[in-house]
VEXLO-325114 format. One record per residue (C-alpha): residue in three letters; x negated, z, y. Coordinates in steps of 0.02 Angstrom, whole numbers, plus 50000, padded with zeros to 5 digits. Layout:
<nodes>
ALAXZY/...
</nodes>
This chain:
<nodes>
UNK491405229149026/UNK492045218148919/UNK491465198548862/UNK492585184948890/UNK492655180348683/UNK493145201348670/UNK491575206948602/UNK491255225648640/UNK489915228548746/UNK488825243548700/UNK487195250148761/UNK485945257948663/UNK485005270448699/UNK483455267448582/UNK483575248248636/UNK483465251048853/UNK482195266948827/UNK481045260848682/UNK481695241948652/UNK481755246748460/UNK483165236348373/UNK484885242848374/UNK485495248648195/UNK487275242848206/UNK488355228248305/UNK490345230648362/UNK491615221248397/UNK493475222648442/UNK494925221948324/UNK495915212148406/UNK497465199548332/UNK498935207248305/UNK498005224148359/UNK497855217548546/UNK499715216348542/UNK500345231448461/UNK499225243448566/UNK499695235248723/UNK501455242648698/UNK500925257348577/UNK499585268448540/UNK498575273048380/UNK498655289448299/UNK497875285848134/UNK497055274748034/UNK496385272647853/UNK495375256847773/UNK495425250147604/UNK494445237247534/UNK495875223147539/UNK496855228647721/UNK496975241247856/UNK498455252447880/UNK498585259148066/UNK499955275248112/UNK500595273248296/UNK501535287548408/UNK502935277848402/UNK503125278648213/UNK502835264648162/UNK501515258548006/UNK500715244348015/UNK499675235347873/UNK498385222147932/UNK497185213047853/UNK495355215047902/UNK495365201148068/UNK496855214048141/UNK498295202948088/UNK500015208448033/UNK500555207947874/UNK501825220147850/UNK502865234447964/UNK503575247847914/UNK504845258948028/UNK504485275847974/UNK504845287648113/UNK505165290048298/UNK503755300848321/UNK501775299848314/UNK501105297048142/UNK499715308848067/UNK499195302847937/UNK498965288047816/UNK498445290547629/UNK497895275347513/UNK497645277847324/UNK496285265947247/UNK496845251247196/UNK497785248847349/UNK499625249547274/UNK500345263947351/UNK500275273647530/UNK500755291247592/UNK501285293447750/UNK501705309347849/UNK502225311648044/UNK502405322648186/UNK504525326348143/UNK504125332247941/UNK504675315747883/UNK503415313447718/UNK503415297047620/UNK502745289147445/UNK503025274947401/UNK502315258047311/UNK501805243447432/UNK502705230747312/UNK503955244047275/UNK505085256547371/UNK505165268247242/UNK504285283347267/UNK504335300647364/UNK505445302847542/UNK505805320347604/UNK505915327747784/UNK505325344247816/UNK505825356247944/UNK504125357048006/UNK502655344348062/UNK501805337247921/UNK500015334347982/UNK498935325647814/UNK499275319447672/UNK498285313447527/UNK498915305147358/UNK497685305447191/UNK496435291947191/UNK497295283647039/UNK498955288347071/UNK499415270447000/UNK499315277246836/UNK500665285346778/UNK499775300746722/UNK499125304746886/UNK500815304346992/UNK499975318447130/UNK499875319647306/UNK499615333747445/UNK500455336847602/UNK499875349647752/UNK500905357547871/UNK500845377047895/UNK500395376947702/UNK499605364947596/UNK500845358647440/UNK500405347447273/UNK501785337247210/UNK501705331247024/UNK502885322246944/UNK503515327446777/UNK504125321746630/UNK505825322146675/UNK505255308846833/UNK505435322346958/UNK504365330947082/UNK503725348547042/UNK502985358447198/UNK501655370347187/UNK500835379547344/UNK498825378847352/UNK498565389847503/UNK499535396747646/UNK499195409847790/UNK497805403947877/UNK498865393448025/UNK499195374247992/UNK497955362947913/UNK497215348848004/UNK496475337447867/UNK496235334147678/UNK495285322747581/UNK495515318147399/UNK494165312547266/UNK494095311647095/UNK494615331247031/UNK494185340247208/UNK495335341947354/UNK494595345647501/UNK495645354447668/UNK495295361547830/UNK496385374847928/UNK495985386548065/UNK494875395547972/UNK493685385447869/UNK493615372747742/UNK494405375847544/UNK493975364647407/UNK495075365747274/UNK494815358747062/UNK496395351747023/UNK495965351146821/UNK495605369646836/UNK496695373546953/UNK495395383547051/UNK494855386347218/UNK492965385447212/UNK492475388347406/UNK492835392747559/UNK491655387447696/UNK492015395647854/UNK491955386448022/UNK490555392048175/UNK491215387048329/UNK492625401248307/UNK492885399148504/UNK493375380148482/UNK495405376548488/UNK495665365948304/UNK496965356748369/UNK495885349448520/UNK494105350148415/UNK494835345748242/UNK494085344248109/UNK493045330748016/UNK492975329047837/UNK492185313247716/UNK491765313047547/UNK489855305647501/UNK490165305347310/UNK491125313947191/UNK490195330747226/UNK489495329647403/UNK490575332747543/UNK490165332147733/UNK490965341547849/UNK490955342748025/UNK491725352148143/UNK491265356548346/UNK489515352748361/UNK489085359048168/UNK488465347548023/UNK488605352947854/UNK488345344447695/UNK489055353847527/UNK488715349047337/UNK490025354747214/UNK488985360147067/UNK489235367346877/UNK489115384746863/UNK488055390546718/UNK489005396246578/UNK488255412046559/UNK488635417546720/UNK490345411746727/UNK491395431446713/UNK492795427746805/UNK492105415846942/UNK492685397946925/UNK491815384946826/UNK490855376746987/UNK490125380747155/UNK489785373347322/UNK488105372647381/UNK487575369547570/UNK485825358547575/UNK486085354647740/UNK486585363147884/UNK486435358848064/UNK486955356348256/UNK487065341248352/UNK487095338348550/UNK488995332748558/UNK490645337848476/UNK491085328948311/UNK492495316848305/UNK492015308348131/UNK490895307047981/UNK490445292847879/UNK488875291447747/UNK487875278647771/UNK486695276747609/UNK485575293247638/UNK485805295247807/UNK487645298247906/UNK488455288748058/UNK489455301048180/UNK490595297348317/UNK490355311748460/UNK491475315848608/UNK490415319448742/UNK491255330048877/UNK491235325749053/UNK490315340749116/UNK488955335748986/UNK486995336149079/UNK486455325548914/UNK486885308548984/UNK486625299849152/UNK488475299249235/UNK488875279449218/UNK488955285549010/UNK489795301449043/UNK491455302448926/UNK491145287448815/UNK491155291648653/UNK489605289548540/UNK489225281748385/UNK487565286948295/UNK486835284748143/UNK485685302148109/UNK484465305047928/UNK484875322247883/UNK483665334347850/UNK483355353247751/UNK483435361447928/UNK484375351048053/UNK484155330348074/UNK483375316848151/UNK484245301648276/UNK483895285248181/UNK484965276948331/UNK486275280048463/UNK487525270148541/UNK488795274248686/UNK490435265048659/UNK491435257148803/UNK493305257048732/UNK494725256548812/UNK495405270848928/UNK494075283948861/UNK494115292549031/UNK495785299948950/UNK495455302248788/UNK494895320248705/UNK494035324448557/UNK495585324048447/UNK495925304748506/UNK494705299548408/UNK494305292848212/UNK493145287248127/UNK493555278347971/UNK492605270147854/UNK492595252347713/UNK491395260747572/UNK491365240747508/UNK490455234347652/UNK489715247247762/UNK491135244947885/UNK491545257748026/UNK493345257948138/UNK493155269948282/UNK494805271748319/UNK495575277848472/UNK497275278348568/UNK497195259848640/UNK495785252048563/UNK494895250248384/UNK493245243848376/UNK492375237848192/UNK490555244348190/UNK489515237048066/UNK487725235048019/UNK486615221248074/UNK486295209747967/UNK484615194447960/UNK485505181648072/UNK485785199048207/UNK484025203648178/UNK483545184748258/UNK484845183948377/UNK483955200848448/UNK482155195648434/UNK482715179648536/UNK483575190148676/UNK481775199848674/UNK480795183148669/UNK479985186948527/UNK480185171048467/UNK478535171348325/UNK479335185048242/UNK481095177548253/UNK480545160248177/UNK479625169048038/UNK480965179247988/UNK482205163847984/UNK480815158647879/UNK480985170747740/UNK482755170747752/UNK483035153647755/UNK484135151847619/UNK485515164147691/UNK485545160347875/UNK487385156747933/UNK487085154048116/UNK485395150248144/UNK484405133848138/UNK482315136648105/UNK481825123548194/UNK482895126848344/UNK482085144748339/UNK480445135448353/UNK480685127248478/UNK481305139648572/UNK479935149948551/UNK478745132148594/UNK479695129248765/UNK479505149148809/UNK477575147548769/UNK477395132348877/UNK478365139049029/UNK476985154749007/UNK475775141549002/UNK475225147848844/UNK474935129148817/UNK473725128548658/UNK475025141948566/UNK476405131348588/UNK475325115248522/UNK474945125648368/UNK476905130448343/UNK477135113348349/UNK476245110048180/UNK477255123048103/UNK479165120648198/UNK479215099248205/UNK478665098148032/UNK479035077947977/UNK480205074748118/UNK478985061948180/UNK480595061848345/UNK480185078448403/UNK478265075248371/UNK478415061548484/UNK479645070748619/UNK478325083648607/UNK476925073048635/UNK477525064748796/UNK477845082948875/UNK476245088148868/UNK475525073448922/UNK476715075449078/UNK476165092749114/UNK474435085649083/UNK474125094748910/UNK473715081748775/UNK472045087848742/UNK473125104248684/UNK474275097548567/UNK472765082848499/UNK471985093148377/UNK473665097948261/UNK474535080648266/UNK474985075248109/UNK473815064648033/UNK474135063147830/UNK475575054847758/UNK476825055547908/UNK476145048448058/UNK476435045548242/UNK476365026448320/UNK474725020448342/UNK475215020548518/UNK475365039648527/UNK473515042148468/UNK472975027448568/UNK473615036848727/UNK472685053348667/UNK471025043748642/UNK471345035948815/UNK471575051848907/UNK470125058548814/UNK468815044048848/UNK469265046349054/UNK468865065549040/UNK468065072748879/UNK466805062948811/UNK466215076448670/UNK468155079148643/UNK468465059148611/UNK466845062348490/UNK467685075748405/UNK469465065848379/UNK468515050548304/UNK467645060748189/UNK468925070648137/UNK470705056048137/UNK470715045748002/UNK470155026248091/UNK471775019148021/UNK472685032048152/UNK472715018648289/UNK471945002948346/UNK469925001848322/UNK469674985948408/UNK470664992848575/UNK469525009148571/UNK468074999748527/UNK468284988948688/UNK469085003148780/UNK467145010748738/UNK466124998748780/UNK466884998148974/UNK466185014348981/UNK464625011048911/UNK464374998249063/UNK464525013049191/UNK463245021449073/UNK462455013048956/UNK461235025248873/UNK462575039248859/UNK462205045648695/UNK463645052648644/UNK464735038748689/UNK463545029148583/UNK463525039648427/UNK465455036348440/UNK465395017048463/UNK464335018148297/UNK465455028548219/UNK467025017348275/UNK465945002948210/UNK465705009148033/UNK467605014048030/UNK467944995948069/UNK466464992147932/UNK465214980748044/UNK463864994247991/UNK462344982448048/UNK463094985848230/UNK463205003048200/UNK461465004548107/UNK460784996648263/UNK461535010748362/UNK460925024048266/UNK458995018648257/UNK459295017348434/UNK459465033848434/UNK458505039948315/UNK460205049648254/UNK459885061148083/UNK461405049948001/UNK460445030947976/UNK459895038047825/UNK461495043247758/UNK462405025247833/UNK461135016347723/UNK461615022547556/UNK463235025547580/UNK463725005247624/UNK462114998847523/UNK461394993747680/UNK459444988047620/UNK459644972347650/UNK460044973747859/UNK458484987547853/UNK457194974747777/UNK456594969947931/UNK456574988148016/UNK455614995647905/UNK454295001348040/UNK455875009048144/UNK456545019048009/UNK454705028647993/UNK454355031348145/UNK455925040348168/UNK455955051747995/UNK454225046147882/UNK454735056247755/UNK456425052947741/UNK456055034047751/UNK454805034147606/UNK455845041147488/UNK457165029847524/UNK456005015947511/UNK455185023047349/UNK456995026747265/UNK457855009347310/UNK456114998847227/UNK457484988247145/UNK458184984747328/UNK456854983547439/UNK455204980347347/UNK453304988947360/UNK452654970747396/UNK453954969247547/UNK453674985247621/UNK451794985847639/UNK451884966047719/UNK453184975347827/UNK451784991147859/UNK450224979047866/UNK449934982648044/UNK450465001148040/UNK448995007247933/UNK449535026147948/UNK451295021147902/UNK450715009747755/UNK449605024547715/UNK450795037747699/UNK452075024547573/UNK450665019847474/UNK450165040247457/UNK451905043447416/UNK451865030147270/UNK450435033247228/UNK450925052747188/UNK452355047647110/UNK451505035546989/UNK449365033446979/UNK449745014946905/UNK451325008046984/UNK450205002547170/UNK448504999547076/UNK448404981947167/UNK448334992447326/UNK447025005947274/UNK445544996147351/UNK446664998247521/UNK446695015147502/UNK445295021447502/UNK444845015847681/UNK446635022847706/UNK446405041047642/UNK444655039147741/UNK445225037447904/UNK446915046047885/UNK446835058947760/UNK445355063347699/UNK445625078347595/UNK446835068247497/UNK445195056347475/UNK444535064647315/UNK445975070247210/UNK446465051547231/UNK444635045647170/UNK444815058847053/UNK446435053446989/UNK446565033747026/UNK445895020846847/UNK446065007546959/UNK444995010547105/UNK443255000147121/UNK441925011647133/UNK440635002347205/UNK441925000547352/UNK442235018247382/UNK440425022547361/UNK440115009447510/UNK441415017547612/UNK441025035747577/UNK439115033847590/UNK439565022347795/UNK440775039347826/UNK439525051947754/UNK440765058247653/UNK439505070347542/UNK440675077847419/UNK441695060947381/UNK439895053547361/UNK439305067347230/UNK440785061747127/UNK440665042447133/UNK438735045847105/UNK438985056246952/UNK440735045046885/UNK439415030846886/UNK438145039546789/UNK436925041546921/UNK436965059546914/UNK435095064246966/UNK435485056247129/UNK437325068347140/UNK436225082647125/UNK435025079447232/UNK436305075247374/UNK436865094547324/UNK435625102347345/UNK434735091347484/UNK436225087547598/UNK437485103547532/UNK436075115047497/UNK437245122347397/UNK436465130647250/UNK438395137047173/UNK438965118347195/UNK437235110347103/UNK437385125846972/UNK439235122346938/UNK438835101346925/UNK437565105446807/UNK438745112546691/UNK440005099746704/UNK438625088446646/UNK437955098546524/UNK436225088946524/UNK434495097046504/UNK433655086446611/UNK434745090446760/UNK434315109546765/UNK432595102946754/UNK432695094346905/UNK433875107546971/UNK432285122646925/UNK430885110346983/UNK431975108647149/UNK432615127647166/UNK430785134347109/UNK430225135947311/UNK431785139547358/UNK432005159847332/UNK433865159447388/UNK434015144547251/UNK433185154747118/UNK434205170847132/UNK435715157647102/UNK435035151746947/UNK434485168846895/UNK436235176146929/UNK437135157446816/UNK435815151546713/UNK435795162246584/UNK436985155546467/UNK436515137346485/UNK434595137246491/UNK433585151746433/UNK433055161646583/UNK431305162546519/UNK430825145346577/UNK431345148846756/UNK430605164846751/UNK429055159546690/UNK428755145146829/UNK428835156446973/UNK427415158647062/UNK426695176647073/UNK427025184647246/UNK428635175547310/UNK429775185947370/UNK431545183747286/UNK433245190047371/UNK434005203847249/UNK432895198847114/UNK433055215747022/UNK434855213447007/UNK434695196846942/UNK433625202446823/UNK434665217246778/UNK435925204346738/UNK435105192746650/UNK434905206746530/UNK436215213246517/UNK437005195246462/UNK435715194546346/UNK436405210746270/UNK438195205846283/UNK437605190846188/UNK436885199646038/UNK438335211346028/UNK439435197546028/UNK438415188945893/UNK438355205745786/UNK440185208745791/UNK440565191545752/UNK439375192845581/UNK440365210545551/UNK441815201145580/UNK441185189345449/UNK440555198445321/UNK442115207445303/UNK443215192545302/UNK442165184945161/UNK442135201045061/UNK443915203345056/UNK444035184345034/UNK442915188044887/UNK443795203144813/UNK445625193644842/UNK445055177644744/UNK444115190044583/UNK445735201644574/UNK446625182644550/UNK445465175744426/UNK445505193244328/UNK447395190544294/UNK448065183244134/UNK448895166244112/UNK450385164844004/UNK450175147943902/UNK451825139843832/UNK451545128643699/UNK452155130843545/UNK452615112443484/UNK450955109743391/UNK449475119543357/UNK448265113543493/UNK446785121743585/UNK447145125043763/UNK446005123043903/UNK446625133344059/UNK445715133544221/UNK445655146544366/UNK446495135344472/UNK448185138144348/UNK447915117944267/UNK448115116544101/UNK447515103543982/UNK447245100543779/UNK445765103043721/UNK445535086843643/UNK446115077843805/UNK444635084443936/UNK442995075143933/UNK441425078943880/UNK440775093843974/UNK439225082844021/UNK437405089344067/UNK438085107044059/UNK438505110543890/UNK440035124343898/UNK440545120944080/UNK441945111444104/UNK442735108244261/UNK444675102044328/UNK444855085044318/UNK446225088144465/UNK445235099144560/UNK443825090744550/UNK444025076444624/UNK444345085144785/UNK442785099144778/UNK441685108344665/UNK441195127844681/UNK441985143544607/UNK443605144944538/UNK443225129344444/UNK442535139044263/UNK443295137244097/UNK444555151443988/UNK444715143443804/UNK445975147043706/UNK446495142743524/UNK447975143843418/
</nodes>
């Protein structure tokens, strides 16, 4: 079962059933371990941060450092060694074996503690700091359990913690607590109060503890796991409340957690929140298939209020586990790192947890290669073993044997990067499983670039088998990608098999503006009439190729081509145009139209032409041009309008030339519309017409209900009342009448509110201008004693200095003021001194 580099092979149950990730990965601690178990076997083991020391049944103590090698022996006993004990900082070691031989001593020192008991000394555990000198403690378990301390006098005082209860099987030392397990349950013991605070008895009474021993592991200072049989339990050592205290020690134990698992406990180990267990799992058990029966398992569980969940489980191949048993086993642990040593009689494997470059090397073995290359992604700055791009292309070759073939083009943007090597490599195997049009569209195409070449042979393959995808390539690659003149010929050979292929076509003209001969490629586009000729033009300044196809341009976009035209005048000029439109009258009518609406004066050498233009082709445009145009001859349009019968443009030109009579008789003779004459008559305002237009209308009784109904505010109604002839019927004359009336009334009432109107203004104009002339006028002028003349208008002047009052003897008026009017406000106020 095992690799040929000694890796330990595992299987994992949540990886074959649900292919979810395995937590942890293992390997064998081989080195100088390989060597010493070949002749020996492990009994015990404990870890420290710096080395390993590893018990043997043969007595012997070896320290190694964390790759299994030797570093130091020491020949302790004959017999199997039970335990190992490390302080802290790594100094000094406790050892205890299987004949009562117990020993203490420093690493760098052999001072230190040596006794031999008449019994077997199964644990031993020295204080955490016994370095320091205060703190010279330790604990040894055979049939009782014994703390040492050394006094002031440098010797070893004894003191018995607990006895009675059959031997005890395993102790663990943290901070203040010592924790112990015997055939009856589990003690915890405060050294700095010297009390016992618990006692937490065991459940599977029925179990032997020297074949199902148990398990004990410290989380924290005050959080001990302990497990035992099949049984999980996880105690916190708490404060007691003072109050409550009596004669109970000063702390408590308190189980949060309490539960069974499937398979007997050989070892505990936290593991952040959640804890890693190593089960035996008995030979008769109906929880595995039988390949997996006896090897023991490693899992890492979250526990919970009420029992626990399986985060993963792994069965462990070692060595010779068909003869192990549940008390073979250990599972030790490197708080440092998150290392775990299962150790057993003739192997020792490292567990540890999976770190990035493990995560990849498992989403490769899945073939998930997109999720492997983006997580070397994120983690690119602390991957060891792995190289991104090698990930990539992995991942590439896997998607191109599925024949996933435009996913693997696109990884190819993201995996070759700027190695323009691979690009190329990449290139030339798709063209040889006939995929270039796959990998076309994300060749790079900015800065870094392929070989001309490359391109070329994409634009080749294209051009024999895609013509809308060559289209879309020269549209989209820059034209200084590869070699215009070879695709232009390479083009035109196709265009000889088909030579009005339009697309090929719009391409050629595209290739030629790339290569800037745009008259070739304007050529093209009138050709085909294609919406960009327009946008060719301006953008190269073009005018000058288009004089001449002037008459193309409109008849393939008229409006488009006029504005053009009219917006480049200083390019291509009016004069030019219509010689160019001269035979196209429709054409030349819709420029001129154009111009003219843009400006009435700009064309008015061209008006004369227009008007036979708007005739024929646009003949409602006819009279807002007469209407609007200074520069048109009239006698001209009247010609034309009167040979077309054009009555309404007529009317006008009658009436602009003052021959008005004549416009109203064509109203009302040729129209007979009475609304139209009615309406002309007002714009002309002129008696004589709405004579004519009564003298017409007067045997007419549709005629003269119009002018009843409009008349009445231009020509008193009496007239045309008066000159109808007795007895004619007249359409709705009662309710012309009724009208005509009732305008008259509006009429007065608008006259007599105006006068009310007016009559009020001028009174309060009146009262405003008294109230002013009634107030006083303060006169300063104290220098001499003059008369003082002071008018209502506020001027002032000496007496002596106004002229004579004239005609009117005591009326005076302002010189100032009167020289712009005369009326009230003008009288005198004298005043002496």
């Amino acid at each position: 079962y095992l690799l040929a580099h000694e890796q330990l092979r595992f299987i994992s149950e949540d990886e074959e059933d649900t292919e979810e990730e395995p937590k942890l990965k293992y390997e064998r601690l081989t080195n100088g371990v390989t060597e010493i178990l070949q002749k020996d076997a492990a009994s015990c083991m404990t870890v420290h941060d710096k080395f390993l020391a590893l018990g043997t049944h043969f007595g012997k103590v070896y320290l190694l450092d964390i790759q299994g090698n030797v570093t130091q022996k020491f020949e302790i006993s004959s017999v199997k060694i039970n335990q190992i004990s490390l302080d802290e900082s790594g100094d000094h070691v406790g050892i205890c074996s299987e004949d009562g031989k117990v020993q203490v001593f420093g690493l760098y020192t052999r001072e230190g503690f040596h006794e031999n008991f008449d019994c077997p000394i199964k644990v031993v555990a020295l204080h955490p700091q016994f370095s320091k000198s205060n703190n010279k403690q330790f604990v040894t378990g055979g049939n009782k359990l014994l703390l040492y301390e050394r006094n002031w006098l440098n010797r070893w005082k004894t003191s018995v913690l607990h006895e009675g209860e059959g031997n005890i099987t395993n102790v663990k030392w943290t901070a203040n607590l010592i924790a112990w397990a015997n055939n009856v349950g589990v003690k915890i013991y405060d050294i700095c109060s010297k009390q016992r605070i618990t006692n937490v008895l065991r459940d599977n009474a029925s179990l032997r503890p020297d074949m199902y021993p148990c398990s004990l592991c410290w989380k924290d200072n005050t959080t001990l796991i302990i497990g035992w049989g099949s049984s999980v339990k996880i105690c916190v050592v708490k404060e007691r409340d003072p109050t409550q205290m009596r004669d109970l020690p000063s702390r408590y134990v308190e189980i949060v957690s309490a539960f069974e698992t499937e398979f007997f406990i050989s070892g505990l180990a936290p593991l952040a929140d959640q804890l890693v267990t190593l089960y035996y799992v008995k030979e008769n058990s109906e929880h595995v298939e039988e390949e997996f029966r006896t090897r023991p398992r490693l899992d890492i569980i979250q526990p919970l209020a009420e029992g626990c969940e399986e985060i993963s489980s792994d069965a462990l191949t070692v060595r010779n586990f068909q003869e192990n048993q549940c008390r073979d086993y250990r599972l030790e642990h490197s708080e440092g790192e998150s290392l775990f040593y299962i150790v057993s009689p003739k192997d020792i494997v490292v567990a540890k947890e999976r770190d990035q470059d493990d995560h990849i090397d498992w989403l490769l073995e899945k073939k998930k290669y997109e999720e492997a290359l983006m997580a070397a992604e994120i983690s690119f700055k602390n991957i060891k073993r792995h190289d991104v791009q090698k990930i990539g292309m992995a991942f590439i070759n896997h998607l191109v044997e599925r024949g996933d073939y435009d996913a693997a083009a696109r990884k190819c943007q993201k995996v070759l990067g700027k190695n323009m090597d691979l690009w190329e490599n990449e290139v030339y195997r798709f063209k040889t499983i006939g995929q270039l049009k796959a990998i076309s569209q994300y060749l790079p195409r900015g800065d870094l670039r392929l070989r001309p070449a490359i391109y070329e042979m994409i634009l080749h393959e294209f051009l024999k088998t895609d013509y809308e995808g060559f289209a879309t390539l020269i549209r989209e690659w820059p034209g200084e990608l590869y070699n215009n003149m070879a695709i232009v010929q390479a083009v035109n050979e196709h265009l000889k098999k088909d030579p009005t292929n339009s697309m090929l076509l719009t391409t050629l003209a595209e290739l030629y503006t790339y290569d800037q001969r745009y008259d070739r490629a304007l050529e093209i586009y009138l050709k085909l009439r294609h919406k960009d000729v327009y946008q060719l033009i301006h953008k190269h300044n073009l005018f000058s190729s288009i004089k001449d196809k002037i008459v193309l341009l409109m008849d393939f976009d008229k409006e488009k081509a006029v504005d053009m035209l009219l917006d480049n005048e200083d390019k291509i000029s009016m004069d030019k145009v219509v010689e160019e439109l001269k035979d196209r009258s429709e054409l030349l009518h819709v420029y001129l139209h154009k111009l003219f609406k843009r400006d009435h004066h700009k064309g008015q050498k061209y008006h004369e032409r227009q008007i036979s233009l708007y005739a024929e082709f646009d003949r409602p445009n006819l009279l807002p041009f007469l209407r609007e145009s200074m520069h048109c001859p009239l006698e001209k349009a009247l010609e034309i309008c009167q040979q077309r019968h054009f009555v309404e443009e007529t009317v006008f030109l009658l009436s602009r030339m003052g021959n008005c009579r004549r416009a109203l008789q064509m109203i009302m003779e040729e129209l007979a519309d009475v609304d139209k004459a009615i309406e002309f008559a007002k714009e002309q305002d002129d008696r004589e017409l709405w004579e004519d237009l009564i003298s017409y209308s007067i045997d007419k009784p549709p005629f003269i209900t119009g002018l009843l109904n409009n008349i009445g505010t231009h020509v008193d109604p009496i007239l045309l009342i008066h000159r109808i002839k007795e007895g004619m019927e007249i359409p709705n004359l009662r309710d012309s009448l009724v009208k005509i009336l009732q305008d008259y009334n509006l009429q007065i009432l608008l006259r007599e509110g105006c006068k009310k109107i007016l009559v009020a203004d001028s009174l309060s104009l009146l009262q405003r201008m008294h109230r002013t002339q009634k107030r006083g006028v303060r006169v300063d002028d104290t220098a001499q004693a003059f008369g003082v003349v002071v008018f209502h208008c506020r001027h002032m002047f000496h007496k002596e200095c106004l002229p004579s009052p004239g005609n009117l003897p005591g009326i005076q008026y302002c010189n100032i003021c009167s020289a712009k009017r005369r009326g009230p406000g003008s009288g005198i106020l004298e005043m002496k001194k």
